[in-house]
PABAFI-959017 format. One record per residue (C-alpha): residue number from 1; y, z, x; residue in one letter. Coordinates in steps of 0.001 Angstrom, whole numbers, plus 500000, padded with zeros to 6 digits. Layout:
i, yy, zz, xx, aa
NUM, Y, Z, X, A
...
This chain:
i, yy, zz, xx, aa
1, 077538, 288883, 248777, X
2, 079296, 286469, 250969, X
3, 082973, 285764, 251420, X
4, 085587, 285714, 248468, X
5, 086824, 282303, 246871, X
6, 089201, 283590, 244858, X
7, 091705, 286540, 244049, X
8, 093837, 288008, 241213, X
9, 096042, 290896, 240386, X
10, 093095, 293239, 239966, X
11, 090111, 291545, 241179, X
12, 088567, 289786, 244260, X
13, 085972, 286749, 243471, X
14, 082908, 286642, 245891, X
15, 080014, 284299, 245952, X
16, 076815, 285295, 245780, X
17, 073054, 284920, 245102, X
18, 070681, 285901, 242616, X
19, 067599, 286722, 244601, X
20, 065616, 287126, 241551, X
21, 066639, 283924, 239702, X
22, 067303, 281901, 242935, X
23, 070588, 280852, 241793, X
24, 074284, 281157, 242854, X
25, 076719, 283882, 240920, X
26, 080049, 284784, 241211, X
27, 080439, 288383, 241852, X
28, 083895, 289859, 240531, X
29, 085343, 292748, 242254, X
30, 087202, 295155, 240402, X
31, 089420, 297860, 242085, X
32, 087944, 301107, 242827, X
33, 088576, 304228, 240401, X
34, 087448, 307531, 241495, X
35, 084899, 309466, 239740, X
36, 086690, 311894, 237154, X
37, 088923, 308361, 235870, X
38, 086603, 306279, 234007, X
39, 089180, 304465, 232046, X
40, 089651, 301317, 234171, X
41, 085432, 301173, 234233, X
42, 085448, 301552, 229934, X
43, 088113, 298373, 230186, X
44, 085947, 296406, 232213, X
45, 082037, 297787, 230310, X
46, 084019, 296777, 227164, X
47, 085108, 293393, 227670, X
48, 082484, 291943, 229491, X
49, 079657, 293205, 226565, X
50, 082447, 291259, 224275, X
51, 082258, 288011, 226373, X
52, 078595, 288435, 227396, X
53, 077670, 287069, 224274, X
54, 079340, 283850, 224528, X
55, 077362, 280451, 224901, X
56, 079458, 277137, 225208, X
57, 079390, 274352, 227214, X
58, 083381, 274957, 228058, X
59, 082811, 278328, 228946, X
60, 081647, 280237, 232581, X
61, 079005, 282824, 231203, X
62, 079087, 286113, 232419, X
63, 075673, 287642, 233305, X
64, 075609, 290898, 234300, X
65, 077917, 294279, 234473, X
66, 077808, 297233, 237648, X
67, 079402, 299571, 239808, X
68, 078850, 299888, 243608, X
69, 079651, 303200, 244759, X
70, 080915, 303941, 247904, X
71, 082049, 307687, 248682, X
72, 083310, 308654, 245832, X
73, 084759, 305725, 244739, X
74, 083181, 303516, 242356, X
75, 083575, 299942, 242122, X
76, 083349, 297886, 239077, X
77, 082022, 294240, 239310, X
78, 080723, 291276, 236884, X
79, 078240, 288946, 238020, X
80, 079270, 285508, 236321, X
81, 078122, 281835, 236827, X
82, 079118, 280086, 239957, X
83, 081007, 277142, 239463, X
84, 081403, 274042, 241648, X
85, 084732, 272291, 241679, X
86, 088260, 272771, 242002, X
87, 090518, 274925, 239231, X
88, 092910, 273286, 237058, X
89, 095890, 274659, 238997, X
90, 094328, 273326, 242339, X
91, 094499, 269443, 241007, X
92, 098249, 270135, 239969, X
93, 099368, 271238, 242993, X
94, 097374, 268417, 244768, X
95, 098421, 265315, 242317, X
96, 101544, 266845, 240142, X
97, 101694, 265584, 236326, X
98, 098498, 264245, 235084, X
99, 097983, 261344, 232822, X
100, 098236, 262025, 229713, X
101, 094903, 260963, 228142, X
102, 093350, 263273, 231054, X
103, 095800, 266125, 230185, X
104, 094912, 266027, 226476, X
105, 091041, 265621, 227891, X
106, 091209, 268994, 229625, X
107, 092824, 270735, 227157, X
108, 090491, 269387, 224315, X
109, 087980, 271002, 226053, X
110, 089403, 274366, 226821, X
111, 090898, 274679, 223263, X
112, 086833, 273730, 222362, X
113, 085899, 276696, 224190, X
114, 088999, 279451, 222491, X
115, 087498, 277971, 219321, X
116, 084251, 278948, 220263, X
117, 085411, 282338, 221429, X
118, 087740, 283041, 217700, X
119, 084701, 282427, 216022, X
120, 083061, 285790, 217775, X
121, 086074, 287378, 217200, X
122, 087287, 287196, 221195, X
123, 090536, 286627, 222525, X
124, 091029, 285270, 226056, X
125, 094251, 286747, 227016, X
126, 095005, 284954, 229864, X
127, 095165, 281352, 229541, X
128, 096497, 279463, 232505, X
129, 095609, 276745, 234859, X
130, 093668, 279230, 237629, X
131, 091658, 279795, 234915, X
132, 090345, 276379, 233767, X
133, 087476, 274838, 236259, X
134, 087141, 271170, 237164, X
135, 083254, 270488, 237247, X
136, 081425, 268007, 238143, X
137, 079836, 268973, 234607, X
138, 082651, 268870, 232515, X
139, 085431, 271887, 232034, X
140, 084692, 275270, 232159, X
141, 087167, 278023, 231273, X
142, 086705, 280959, 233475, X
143, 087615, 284823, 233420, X
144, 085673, 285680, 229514, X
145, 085005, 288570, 231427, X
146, 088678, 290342, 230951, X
147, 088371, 288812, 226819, X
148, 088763, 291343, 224078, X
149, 088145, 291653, 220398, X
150, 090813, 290487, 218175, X
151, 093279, 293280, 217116, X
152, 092862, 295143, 220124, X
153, 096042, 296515, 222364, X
154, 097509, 294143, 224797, X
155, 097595, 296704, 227580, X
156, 095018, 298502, 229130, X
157, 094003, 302110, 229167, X
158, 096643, 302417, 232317, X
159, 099237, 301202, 230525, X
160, 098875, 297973, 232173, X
161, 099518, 294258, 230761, X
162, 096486, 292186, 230210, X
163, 096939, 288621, 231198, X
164, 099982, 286408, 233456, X
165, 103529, 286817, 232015, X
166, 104519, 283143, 232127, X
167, 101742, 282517, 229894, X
168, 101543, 285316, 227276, X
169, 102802, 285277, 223867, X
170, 105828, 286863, 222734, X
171, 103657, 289063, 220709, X
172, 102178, 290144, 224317, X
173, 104787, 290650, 226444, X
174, 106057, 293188, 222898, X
175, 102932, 294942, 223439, X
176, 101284, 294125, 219823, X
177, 097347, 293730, 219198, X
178, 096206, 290458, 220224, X
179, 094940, 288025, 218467, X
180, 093551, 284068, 218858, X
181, 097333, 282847, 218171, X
182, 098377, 284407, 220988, X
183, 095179, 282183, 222984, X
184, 096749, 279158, 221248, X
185, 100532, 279895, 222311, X
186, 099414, 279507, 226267, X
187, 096636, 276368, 225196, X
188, 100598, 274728, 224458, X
189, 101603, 275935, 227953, X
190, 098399, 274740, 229620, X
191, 099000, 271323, 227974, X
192, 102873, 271359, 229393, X
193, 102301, 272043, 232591, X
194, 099115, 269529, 232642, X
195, 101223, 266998, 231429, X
196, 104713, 267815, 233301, X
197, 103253, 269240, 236716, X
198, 105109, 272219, 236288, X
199, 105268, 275485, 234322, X
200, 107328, 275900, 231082, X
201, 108622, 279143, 232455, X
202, 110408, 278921, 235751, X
203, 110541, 281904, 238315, X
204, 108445, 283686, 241045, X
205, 108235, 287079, 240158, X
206, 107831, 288859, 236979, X
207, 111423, 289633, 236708, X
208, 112272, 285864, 237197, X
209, 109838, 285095, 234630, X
210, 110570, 287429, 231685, X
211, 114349, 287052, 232026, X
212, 113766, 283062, 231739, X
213, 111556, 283941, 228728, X
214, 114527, 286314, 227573, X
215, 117254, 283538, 227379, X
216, 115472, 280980, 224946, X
217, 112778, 279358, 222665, X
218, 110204, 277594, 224753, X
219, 111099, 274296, 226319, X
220, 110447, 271156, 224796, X
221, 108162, 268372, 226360, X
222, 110067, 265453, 228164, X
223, 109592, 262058, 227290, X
224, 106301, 260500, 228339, X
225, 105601, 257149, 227744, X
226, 102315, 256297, 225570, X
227, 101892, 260086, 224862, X
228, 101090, 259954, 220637, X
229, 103927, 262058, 218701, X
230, 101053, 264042, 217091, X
231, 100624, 265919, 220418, X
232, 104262, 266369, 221017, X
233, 104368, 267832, 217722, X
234, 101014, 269884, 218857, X
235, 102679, 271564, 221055, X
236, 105978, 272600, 219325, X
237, 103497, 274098, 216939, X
238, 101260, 276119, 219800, X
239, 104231, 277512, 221200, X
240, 106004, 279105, 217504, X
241, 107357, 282170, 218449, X
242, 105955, 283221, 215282, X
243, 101987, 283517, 215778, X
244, 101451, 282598, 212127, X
245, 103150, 279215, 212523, X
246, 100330, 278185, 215083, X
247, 097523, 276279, 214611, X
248, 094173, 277229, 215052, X
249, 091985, 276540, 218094, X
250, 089742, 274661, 216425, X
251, 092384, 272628, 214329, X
252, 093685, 271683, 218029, X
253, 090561, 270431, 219135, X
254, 090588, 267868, 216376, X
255, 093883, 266840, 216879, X
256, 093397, 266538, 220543, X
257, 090434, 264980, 220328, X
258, 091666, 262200, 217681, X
259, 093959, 261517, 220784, X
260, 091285, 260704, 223012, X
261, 088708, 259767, 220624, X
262, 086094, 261974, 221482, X
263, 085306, 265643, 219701, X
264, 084299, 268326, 221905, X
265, 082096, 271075, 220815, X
266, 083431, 273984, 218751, X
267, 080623, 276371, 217608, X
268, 078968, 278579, 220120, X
């Protein structure tokens, strides 16, 4: 294991290599429990056999579960394909806005991959721009490994809050089951910020971010010039408070792709 590329709230991202295969992995680095608390383990087991499963050409696969142990403290970790390139949320804070035939590109893609994911019954959770990879391949939407089945709790057996709160549902942040309209709500927030260079939600903490959330409906897209009115209208219908006035993934990949005139890939 060499030295990390990447962190989040609950994980550290190393790179590695598969001496067996001769290949490159990304190892992710849960934090330790001790042993007598499974419970954050059984989260992590759970979701990555969920995501395991999942072939598409928009997705990183995950490989392999494990623990490392280390006194007696255990560490969970999932061994997932190593990726080349920079994240989504790298290129907007290098370049700002993006065009908006690339913008609708990127997110034809990831909404390709969601699709591909509803169809086994798997919900991301956690939609965002750190999680969307630049290849030199094509897009690749990363972190299948914290997915869950549809219906399931959106917290953890902690108690804990799966996903980013600037780019959860409403449904979410209430603490309902989860389910692929919620996946769809931050596909309208990727496209936003991909196409304004900034989020939809302002604020730098959590308390910033759920009081903005508090005071309104979600804001509107600002003019952009060429940008067809079936995506403007796209995204007012991703981001419906009410999850059953969203569209489907897949029906976004069509309209999307009509926009750029090329389909992506739906089925896994």
């Amino acid at each position: 294991m060499e030295d990390a590329v990447g962190r989040g709230g609950s994980a550290v991202v190393h790179r590695g290599w598969d001496r067996t295969l001769k290949r490159p992995v990304a190892i992710k680095l849960f934090s330790p429990y001790r042993y007598g608390t499974e419970e954050p383990a059984v989260d992590v087991l759970r979701e990555a056999r969920a995501a395991a499963g999942l072939s598409h050409p928009n997705v990183a696969r995950v490989y392999d579960y494990g623990e490392a142990i280390e006194g007696d403290e255990r560490h969970p970790y999932l061994i997932m394909e190593f990726l080349e390139g920079d994240t989504l949320a790298d290129e907007l804070a290098r370049t700002g806005a993006l065009e908006w035939q690339r913008a609708v590109a990127i997110c034809a893609d990831t909404a390709a991959a969601l699709a591909a994911a509803h169809v086994r019954n798997l919900v991301h959770r956690d939609v965002k721009p750190r999680n969307v990879m630049l290849t030199p391949g094509g897009v690749k939407v990363l972190d299948f490994g914290i997915a869950t089945l549809a219906g399931q709790n959106s917290f953890d057996t902690q108690g804990r809050l799966w996903g980013t709160p600037a780019t959860l549902a409403p449904e979410q942040l209430r603490g309902e089951p989860t389910y692929p309209a919620a996946d769809v709500y931050a596909l309208g927030l990727l496209l936003f910020e991909c196409l304004t260079g900034s989020r939809a939600w302002p604020g730098t903490t959590v308390g910033e971010i759920l009081a903005a959330r508090a005071e309104g409906r979600t804001p509107r897209l600002p003019r952009i010039a060429g940008l067809p009115r079936e995506i403007i209208r796209l995204y007012d219908d991703c981001t419906a408070e009410e999850a059953a006035r969203r569209p489907s993934a897949a029906a976004a990949v069509e309209i999307l792709g009509r926009a750029i005139g090329r389909m992506p890939t739906v089925r896994p």
